[in-house]
C-alpha positions as CSV (number, residue, x, y, z in Angstrom):
1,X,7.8,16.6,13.2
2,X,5.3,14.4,11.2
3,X,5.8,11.4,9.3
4,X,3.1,10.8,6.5
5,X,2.9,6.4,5.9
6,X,1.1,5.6,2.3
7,X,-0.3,2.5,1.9
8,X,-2.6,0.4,-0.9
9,X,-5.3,-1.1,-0.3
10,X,-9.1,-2.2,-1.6
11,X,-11.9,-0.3,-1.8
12,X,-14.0,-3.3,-0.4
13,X,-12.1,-4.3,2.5
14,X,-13.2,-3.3,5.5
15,X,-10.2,-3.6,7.7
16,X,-8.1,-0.8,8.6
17,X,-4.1,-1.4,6.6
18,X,-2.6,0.2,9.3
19,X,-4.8,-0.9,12.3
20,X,-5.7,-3.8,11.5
21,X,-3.1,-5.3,9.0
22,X,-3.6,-9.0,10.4
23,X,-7.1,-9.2,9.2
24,X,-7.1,-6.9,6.2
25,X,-4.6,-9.1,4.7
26,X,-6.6,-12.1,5.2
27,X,-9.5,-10.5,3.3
28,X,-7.1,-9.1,0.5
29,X,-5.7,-12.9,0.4
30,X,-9.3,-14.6,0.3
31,X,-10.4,-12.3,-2.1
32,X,-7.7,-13.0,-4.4
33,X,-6.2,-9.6,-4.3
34,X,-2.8,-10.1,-2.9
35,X,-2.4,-6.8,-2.9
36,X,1.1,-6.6,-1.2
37,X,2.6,-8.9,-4.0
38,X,1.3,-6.8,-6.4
39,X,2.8,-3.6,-4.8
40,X,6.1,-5.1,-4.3
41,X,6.1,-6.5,-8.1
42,X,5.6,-2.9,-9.4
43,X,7.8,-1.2,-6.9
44,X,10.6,-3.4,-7.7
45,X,12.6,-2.2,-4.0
46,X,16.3,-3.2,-3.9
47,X,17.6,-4.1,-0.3
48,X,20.0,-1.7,0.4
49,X,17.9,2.0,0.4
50,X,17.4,4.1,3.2
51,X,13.6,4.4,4.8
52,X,12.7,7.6,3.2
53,X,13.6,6.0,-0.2
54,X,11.6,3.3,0.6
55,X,8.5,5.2,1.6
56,X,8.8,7.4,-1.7
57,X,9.2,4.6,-3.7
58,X,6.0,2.8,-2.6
59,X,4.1,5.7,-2.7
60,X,5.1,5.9,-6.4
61,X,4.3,2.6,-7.1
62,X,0.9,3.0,-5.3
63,X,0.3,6.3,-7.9
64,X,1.4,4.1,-10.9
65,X,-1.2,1.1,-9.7
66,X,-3.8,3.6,-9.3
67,X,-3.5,5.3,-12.7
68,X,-3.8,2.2,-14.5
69,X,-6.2,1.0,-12.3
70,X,-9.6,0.6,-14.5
71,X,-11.6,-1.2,-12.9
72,X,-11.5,1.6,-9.8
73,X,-10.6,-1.6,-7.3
74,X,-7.4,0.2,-6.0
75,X,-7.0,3.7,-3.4
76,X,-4.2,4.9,-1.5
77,X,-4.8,5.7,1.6
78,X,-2.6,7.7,4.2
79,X,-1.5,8.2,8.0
80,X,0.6,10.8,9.8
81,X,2.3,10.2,12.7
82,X,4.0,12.5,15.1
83,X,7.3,11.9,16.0
């Protein structure tokens, strides 16, 4: 079995999201970004959802970023995992 992780990121920063979380943070942060506060405005996540909820309901907030994303800063980018 599989488990496919989404995630948001930058198309400038040059750390991995998944890898390297530490340091790509720090870039999104310096750069002004903040990236994750922006994905958890638009995702809007109450507390009390299961995981797969969670995971479809940031990958839907990643799409919705994306699409009205004009200036092109934004990409999704994804990870499976076997489990």
């Amino acid at each position: 079995m599989s488990n496919t992780e989404c995630r948001l990121t930058t198309v400038d920063n040059p750390y991995d999201v998944f890898t390297q979380f530490d340091q790509w943070f720090l870039y999104d942060v310096e750069k002004g970004y903040n990236t994750c506060g922006y994905l958890d405005r638009i995702a809007n996540i109450p507390q009390d959802i299961s995981d797969e909820e969670y995971a479809s309901r940031v990958e839907e907030a990643i799409d919705e970023i994306i699409k009205y994303d004009t200036m092109n800063l934004y990409r999704k980018v994804k990870r499976t995992q076997s489990q």
